[in-house]
KEKE-3310 file (N, C-alpha, C; in steps of 0.2 Angstrom, whole numbers, plus 5000, padded with zeros to 4 digits):
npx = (4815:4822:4833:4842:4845:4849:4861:4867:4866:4876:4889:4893:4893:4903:4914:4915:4920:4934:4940:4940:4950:4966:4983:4982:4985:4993:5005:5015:5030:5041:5059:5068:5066:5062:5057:5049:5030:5022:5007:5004:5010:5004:4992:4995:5003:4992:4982:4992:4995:4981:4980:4994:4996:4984:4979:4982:4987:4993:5000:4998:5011:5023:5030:5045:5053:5069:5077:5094:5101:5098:5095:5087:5079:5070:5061:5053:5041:5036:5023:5019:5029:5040:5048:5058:5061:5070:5073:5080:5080:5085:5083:5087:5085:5071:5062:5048:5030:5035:5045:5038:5030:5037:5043:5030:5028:5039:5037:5024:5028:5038:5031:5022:5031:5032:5035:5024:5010:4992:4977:4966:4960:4964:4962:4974:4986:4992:5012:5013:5026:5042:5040:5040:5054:5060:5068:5088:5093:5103:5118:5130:5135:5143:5153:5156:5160:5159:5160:5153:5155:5151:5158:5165:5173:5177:5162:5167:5170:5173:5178:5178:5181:5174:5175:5164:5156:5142:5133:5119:5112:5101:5084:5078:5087:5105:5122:5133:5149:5162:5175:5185:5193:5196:5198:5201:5200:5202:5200:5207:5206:5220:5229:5227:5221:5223:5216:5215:5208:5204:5194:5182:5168:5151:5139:5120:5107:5089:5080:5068:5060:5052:5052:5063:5069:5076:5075:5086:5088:5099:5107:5124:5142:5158:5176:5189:5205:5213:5222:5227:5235:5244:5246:5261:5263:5257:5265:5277:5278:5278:5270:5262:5258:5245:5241:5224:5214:5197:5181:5163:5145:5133:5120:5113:5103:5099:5097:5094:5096:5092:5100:5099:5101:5112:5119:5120:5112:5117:5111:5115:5111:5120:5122:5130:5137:5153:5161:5174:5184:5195:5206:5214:5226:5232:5248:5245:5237:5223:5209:5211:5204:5191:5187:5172:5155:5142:5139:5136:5132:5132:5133:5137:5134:5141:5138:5139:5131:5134)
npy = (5846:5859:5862:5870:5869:5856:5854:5868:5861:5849:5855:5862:5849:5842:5855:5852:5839:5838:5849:5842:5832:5823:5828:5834:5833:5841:5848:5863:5869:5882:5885:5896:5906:5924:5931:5924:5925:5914:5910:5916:5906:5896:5895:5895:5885:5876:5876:5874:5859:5856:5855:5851:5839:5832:5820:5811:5802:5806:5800:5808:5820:5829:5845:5854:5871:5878:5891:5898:5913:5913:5902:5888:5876:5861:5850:5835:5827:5808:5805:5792:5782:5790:5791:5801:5814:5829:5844:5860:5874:5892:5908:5922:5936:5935:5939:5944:5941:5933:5926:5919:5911:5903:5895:5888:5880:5873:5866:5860:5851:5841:5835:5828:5819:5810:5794:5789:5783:5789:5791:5799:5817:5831:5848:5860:5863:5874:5876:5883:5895:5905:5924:5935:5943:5961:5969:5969:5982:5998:6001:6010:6026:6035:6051:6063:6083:6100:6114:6129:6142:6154:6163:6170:6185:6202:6195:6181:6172:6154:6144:6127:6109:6093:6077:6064:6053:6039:6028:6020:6015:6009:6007:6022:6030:6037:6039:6050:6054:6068:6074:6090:6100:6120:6135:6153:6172:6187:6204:6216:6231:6233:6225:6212:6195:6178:6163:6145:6129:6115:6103:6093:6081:6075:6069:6064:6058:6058:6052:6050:6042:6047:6039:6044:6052:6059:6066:6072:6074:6082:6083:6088:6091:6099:6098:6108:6114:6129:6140:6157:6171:6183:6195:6204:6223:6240:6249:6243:6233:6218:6203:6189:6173:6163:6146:6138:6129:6125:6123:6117:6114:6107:6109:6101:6100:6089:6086:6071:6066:6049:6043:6030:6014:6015:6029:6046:6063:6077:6089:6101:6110:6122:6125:6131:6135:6142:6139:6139:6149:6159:6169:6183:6195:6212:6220:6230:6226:6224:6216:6208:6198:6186:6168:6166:6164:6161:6153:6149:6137:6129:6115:6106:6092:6072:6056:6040:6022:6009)
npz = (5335:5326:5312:5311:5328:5330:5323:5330:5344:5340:5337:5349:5355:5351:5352:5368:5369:5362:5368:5382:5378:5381:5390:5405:5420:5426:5437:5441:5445:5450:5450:5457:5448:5446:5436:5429:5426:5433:5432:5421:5414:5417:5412:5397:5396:5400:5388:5376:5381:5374:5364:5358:5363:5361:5354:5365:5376:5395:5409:5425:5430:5438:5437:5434:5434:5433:5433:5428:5424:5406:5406:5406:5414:5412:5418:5418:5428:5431:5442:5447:5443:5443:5433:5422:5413:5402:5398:5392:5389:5382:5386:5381:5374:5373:5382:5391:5387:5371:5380:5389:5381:5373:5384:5386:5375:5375:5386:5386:5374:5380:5389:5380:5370:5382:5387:5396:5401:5403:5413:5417:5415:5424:5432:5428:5440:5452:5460:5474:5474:5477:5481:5468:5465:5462:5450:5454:5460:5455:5466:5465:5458:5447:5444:5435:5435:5433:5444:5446:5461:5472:5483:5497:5506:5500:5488:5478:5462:5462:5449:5446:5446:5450:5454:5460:5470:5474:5482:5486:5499:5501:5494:5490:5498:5501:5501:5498:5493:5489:5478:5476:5466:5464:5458:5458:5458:5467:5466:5475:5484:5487:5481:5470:5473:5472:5473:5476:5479:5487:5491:5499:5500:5510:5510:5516:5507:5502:5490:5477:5463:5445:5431:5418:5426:5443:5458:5472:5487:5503:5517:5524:5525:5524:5520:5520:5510:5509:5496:5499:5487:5485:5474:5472:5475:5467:5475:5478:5491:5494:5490:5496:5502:5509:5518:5524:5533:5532:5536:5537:5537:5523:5509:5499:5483:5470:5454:5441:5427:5416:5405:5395:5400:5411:5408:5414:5415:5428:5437:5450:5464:5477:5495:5507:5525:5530:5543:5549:5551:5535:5533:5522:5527:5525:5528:5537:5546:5542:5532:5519:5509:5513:5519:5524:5532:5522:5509:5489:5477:5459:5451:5436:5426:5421:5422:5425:5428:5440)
capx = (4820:4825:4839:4846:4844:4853:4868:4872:4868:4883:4895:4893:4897:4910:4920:4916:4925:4940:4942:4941:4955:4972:4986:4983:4987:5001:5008:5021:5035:5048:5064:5074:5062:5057:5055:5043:5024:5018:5000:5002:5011:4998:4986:4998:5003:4986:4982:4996:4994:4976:4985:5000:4995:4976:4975:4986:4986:5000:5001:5001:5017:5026:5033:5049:5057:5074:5080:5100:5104:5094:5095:5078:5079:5062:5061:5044:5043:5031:5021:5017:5034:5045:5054:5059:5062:5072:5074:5084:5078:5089:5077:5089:5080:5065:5057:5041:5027:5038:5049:5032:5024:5042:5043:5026:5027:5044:5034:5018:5030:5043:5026:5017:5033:5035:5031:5021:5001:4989:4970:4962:4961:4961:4964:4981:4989:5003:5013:5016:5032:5044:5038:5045:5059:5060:5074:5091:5094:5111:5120:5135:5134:5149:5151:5162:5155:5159:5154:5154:5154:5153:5162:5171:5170:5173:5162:5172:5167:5178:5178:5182:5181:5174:5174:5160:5151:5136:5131:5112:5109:5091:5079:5076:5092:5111:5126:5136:5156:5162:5181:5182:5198:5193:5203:5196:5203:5199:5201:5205:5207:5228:5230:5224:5223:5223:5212:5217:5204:5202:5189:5179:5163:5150:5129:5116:5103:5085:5076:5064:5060:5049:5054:5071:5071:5077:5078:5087:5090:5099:5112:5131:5147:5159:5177:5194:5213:5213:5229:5228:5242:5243:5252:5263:5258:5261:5270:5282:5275:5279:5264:5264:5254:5244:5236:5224:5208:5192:5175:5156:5139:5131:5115:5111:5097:5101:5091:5096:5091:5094:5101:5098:5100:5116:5123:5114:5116:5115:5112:5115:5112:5122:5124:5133:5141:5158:5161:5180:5183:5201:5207:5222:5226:5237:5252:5242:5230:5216:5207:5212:5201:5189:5181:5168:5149:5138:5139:5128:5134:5130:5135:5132:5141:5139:5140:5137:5128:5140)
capy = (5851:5861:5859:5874:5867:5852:5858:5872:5853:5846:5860:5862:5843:5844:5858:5850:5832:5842:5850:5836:5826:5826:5826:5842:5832:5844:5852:5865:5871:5887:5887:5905:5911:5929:5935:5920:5925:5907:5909:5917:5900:5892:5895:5896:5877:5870:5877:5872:5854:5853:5856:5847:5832:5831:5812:5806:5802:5804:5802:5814:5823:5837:5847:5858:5876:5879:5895:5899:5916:5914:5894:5886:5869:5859:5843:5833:5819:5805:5805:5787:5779:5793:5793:5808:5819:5834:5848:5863:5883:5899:5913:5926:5938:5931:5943:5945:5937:5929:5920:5914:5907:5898:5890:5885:5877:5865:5862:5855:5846:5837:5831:5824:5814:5805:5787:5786:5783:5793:5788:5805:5824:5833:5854:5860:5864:5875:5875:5888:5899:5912:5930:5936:5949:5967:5970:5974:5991:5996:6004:6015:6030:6040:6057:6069:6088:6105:6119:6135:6145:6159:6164:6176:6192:6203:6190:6178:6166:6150:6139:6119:6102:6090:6069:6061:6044:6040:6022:6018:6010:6008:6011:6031:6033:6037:6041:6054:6056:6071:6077:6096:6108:6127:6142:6159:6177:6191:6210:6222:6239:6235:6219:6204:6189:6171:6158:6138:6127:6109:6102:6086:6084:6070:6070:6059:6060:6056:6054:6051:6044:6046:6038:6043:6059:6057:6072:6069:6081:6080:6089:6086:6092:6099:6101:6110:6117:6134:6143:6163:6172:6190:6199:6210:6227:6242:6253:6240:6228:6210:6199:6182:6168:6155:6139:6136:6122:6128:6120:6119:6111:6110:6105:6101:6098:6085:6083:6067:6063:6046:6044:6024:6010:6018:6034:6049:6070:6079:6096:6102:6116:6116:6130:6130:6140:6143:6137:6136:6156:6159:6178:6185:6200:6215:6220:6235:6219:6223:6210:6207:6194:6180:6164:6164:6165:6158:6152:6144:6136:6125:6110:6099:6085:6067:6050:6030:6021:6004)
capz = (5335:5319:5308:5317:5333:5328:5321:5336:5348:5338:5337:5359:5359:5350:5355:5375:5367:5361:5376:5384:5377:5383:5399:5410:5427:5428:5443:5439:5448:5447:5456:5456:5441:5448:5428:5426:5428:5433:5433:5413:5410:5418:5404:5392:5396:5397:5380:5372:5380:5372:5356:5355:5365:5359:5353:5365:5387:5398:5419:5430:5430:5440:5430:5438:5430:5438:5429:5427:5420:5403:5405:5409:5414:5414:5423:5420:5432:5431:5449:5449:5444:5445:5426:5421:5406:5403:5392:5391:5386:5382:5384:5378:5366:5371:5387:5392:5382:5367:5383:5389:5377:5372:5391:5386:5370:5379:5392:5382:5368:5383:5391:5372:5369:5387:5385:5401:5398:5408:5415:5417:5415:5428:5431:5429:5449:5452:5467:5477:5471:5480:5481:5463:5469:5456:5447:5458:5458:5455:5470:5463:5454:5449:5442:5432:5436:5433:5446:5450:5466:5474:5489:5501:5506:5494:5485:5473:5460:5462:5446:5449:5442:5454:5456:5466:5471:5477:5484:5486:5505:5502:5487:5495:5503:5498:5505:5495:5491:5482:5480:5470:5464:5464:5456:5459:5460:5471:5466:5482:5485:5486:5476:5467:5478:5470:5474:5475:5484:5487:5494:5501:5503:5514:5512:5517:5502:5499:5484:5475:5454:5441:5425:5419:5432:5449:5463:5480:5492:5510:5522:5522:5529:5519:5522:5512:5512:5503:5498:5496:5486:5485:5471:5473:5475:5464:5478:5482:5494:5494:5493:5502:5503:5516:5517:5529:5532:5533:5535:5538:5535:5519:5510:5490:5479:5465:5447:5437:5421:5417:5398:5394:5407:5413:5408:5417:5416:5435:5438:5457:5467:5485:5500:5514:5528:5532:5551:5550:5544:5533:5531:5521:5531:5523:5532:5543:5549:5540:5531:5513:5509:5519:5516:5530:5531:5519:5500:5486:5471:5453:5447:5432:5424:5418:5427:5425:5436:5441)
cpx = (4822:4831:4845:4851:4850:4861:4869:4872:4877:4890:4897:4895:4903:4916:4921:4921:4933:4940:4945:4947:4960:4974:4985:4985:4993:5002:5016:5023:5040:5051:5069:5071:5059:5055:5048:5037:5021:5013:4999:5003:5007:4995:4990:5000:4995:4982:4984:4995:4987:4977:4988:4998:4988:4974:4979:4985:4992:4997:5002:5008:5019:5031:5039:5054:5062:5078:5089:5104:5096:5095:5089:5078:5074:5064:5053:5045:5035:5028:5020:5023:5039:5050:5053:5061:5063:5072:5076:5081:5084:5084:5080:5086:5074:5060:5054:5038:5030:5042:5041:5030:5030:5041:5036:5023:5032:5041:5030:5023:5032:5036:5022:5022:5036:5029:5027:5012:5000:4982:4964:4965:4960:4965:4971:4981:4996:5003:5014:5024:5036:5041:5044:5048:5059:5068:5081:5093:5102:5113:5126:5134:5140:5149:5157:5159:5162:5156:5159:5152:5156:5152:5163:5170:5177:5171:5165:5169:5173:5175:5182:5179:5178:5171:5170:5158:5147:5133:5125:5112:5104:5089:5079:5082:5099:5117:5131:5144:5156:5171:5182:5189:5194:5199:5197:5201:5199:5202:5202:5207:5217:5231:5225:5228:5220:5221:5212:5213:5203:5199:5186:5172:5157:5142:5128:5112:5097:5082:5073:5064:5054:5051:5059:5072:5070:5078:5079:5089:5093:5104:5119:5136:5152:5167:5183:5200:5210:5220:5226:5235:5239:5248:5256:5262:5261:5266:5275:5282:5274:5274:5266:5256:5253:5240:5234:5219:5202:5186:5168:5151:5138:5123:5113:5103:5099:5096:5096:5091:5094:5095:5103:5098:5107:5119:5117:5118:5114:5116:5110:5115:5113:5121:5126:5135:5148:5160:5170:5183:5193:5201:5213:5223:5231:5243:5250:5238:5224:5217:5205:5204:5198:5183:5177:5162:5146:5140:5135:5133:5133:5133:5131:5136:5137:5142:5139:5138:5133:5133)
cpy = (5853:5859:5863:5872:5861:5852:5864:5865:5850:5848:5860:5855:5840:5847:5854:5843:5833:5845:5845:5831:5828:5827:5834:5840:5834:5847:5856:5870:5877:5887:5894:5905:5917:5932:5930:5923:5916:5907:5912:5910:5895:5891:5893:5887:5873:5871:5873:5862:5850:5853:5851:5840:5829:5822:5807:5808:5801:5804:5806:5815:5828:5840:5854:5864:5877:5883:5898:5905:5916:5907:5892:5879:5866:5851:5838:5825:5815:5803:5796:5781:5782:5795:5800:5809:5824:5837:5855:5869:5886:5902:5921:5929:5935:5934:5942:5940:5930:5922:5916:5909:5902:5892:5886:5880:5871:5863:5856:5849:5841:5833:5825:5819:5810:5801:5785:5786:5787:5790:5794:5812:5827:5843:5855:5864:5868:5876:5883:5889:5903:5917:5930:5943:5954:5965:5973:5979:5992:6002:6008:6020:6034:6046:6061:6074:6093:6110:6124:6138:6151:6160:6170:6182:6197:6198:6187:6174:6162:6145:6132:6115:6097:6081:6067:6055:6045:6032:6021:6011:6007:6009:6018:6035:6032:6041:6044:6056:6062:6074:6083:6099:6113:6131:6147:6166:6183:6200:6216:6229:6240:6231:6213:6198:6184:6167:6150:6134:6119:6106:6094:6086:6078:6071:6063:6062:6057:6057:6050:6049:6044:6045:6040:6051:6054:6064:6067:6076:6080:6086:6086:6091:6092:6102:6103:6113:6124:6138:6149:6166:6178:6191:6205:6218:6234:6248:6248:6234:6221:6206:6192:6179:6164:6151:6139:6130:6128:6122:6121:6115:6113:6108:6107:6098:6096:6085:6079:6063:6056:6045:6035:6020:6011:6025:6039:6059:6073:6086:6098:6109:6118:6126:6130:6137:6139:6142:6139:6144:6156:6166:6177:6193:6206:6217:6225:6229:6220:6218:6212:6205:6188:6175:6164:6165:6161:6157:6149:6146:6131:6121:6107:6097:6078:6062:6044:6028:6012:5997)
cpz = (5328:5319:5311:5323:5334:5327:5326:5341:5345:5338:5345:5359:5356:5351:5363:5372:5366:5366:5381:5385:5380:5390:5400:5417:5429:5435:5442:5445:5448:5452:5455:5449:5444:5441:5424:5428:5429:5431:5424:5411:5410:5412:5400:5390:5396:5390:5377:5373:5377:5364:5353:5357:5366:5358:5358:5371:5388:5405:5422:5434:5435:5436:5431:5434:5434:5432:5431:5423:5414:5401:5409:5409:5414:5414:5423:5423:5432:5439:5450:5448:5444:5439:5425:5414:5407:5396:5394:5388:5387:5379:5383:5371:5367:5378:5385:5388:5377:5374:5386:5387:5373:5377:5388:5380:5372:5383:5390:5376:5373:5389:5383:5372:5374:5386:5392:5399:5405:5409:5413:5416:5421:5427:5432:5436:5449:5458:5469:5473:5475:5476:5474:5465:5461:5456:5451:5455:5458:5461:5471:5459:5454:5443:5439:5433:5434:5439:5445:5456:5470:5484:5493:5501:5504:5490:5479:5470:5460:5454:5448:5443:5450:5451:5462:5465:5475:5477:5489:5490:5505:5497:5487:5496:5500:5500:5497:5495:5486:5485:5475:5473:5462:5462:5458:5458:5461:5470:5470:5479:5484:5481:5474:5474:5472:5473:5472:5481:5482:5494:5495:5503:5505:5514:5511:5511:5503:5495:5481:5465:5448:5432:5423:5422:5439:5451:5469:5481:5500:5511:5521:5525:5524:5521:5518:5514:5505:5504:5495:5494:5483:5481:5475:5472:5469:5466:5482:5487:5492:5494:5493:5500:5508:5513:5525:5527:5534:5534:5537:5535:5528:5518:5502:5489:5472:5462:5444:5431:5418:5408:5398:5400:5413:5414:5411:5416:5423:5432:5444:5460:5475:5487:5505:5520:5532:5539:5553:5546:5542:5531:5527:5522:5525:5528:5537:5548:5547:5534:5524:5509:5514:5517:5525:5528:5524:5509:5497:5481:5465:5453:5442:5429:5422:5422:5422:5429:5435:5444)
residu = (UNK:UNK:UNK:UNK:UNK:UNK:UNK:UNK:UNK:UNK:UNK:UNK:UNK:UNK:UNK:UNK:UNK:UNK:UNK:UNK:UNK:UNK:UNK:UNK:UNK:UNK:UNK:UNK:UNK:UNK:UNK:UNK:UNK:UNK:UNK:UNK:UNK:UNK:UNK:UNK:UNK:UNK:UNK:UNK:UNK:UNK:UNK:UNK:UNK:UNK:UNK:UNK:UNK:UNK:UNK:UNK:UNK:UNK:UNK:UNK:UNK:UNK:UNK:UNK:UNK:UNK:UNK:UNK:UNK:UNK:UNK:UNK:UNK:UNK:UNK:UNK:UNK:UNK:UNK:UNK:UNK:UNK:UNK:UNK:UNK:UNK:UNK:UNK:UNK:UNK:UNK:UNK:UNK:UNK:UNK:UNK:UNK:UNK:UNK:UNK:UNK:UNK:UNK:UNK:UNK:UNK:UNK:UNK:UNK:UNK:UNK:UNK:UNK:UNK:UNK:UNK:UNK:UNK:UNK:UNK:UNK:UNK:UNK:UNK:UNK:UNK:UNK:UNK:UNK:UNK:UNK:UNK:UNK:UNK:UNK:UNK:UNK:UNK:UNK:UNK:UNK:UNK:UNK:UNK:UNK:UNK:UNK:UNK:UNK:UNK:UNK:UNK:UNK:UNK:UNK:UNK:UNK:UNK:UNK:UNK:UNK:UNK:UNK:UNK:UNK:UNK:UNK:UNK:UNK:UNK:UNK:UNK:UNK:UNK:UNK:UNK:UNK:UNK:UNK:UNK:UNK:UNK:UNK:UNK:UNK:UNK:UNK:UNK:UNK:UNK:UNK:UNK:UNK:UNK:UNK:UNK:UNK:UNK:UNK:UNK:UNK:UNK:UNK:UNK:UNK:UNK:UNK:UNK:UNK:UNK:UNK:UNK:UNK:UNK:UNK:UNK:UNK:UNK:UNK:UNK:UNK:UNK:UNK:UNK:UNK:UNK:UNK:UNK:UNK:UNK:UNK:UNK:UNK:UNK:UNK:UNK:UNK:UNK:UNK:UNK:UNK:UNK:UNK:UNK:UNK:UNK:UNK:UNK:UNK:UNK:UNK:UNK:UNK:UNK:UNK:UNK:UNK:UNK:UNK:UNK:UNK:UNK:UNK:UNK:UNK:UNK:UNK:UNK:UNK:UNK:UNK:UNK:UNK:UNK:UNK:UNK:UNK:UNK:UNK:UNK:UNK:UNK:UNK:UNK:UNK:UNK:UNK:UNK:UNK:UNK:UNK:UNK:UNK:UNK:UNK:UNK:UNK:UNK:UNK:UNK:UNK:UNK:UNK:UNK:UNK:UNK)
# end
């Protein structure tokens, strides 16, 4: 055999010797770890124990994670007489990859220095683990808005202010709150009429995310007190005011963009119809002003999700 020959021989039975050495008759453990990957650690700890604990034997251990918040407890228990040894992680600042390869440098060191001997190598075993659950999603959303809308016959724009919430049933699905003040004014053929509107309003949503966009869209019901008040007129005529209720179906289409892991900006566009009709009459009984039949209107505003 050449010299070559030789020397590549010795380098193969040398790296198999090195390899060779050392405790890996582990069997590890995670209790309430879903952010752990086991099967990276896996590797990560058999590496590291061909490293750290190369000229030296232990017995086969179990080796148990039992995570806390960002407290990672490790438990390595000796299988054949049961002593133990612990050791203590904070893996704050330390996600993904870096928190890994931490977990897995405590694990390999809190095995090298247990005074139990070992016999043989064998492949490292992991246990079965709970399914790792995703991140919980957050199920409040609450809102500050601006809208406008338009109204009534002769048509009217109302401006408001409106407060809402939105509580996420499902991952898909969300039950919507919204409570909204309205000013408006109405220019007729006799007088100005003035426009006070307060309102409430009640949708089912579904929707839908891609990255920090969110659309929902569903149906709702929508209902309100509005006060009409007629000026006075310029031949003398006394104008009056009422308050009645009004209501009717509605149905939005939500865009939400989501501005870091909390704060988000909405932009809405609703329509509904008037079921519940309100007139302000003059005093012959024709009909001043009327909210009934159909409307459509904007909103957009800024929240934080809870």
């Amino acid at each position: 055999m050449s010299a070559l020959g030789l020397a590549a021989l010795g380098l193969a039975w040398t790296g198999t010797a090195a390899w060779g050495a050392g405790p890996t008759d582990v069997r590890l453990v995670t209790e309430a770890c879903p952010g752990v990957d086991a099967a990276r650690l896996e590797e990560l700890v058999a590496l590291e124990l061909g490293t750290v604990a190369a000229d030296r034997t232990q017995s086969p251990a179990v080796v148990v994670l039992a995570c806390d918040g960002d407290r990672i407890a490790i438990t390595a228990t000796e299988t054949q007489t049961g002593r133990q040894t612990r050791s203590d992680v904070q893996t704050r600042g330390t996600a993904g990859p870096a928190g890994l390869r931490l977990l897995a440098l405590s694990v390999s060191e809190l095995l090298a220095t247990s005074e139990v001997s070992v016999e043989k190598r064998l492949p490292l075993v992991r246990e079965p683990s709970p399914l790792q659950q995703p991140e919980p999603m957050r199920r409040l959303r609450a809102s500050a808005a601006t809208s406008l809308r338009r109204v009534a016959r002769p048509a009217t724009w109302l401006e408001g202010f409106a407060l809402g919430a939105e509580f996420a049933f499902a991952r898909r699905f969300a039950v919507a709150f919204e409570g909204r003040g309205e000013i408006g004014a109405t220019a007729t053929s006799l007088t100005p009429v003035d426009w006070r509107v307060a309102g409430a309003s009640l949708a089912l949503l579904a929707g839908a995310g891609w990255g920090a966009w969110r659309i929902e869209a569903g149906p709702g019901v929508e209902v309100g007190l509005v006060q009409l008040s007629a000026h006075d007129t310029p031949t003398g005529a006394k104008g009056t005011s009422l308050s009645d209720p009004w209501a009717g179906p509605t149905g939005r289409l939500l865009v939400i963009r989501a501005l870091g892991s909390r704060a988000f900006l909405l932009g809405r566009i609703d329509g509904g119809w008037v079921m519940q009709r309100v007139a302000g009459d003059a005093s012959n009984g024709s009909a001043l002003v009327e909210l009934r039949g159909g409307w459509a209107g904007l909103t957009i505003g800024a929240g934080m999700q809870l």
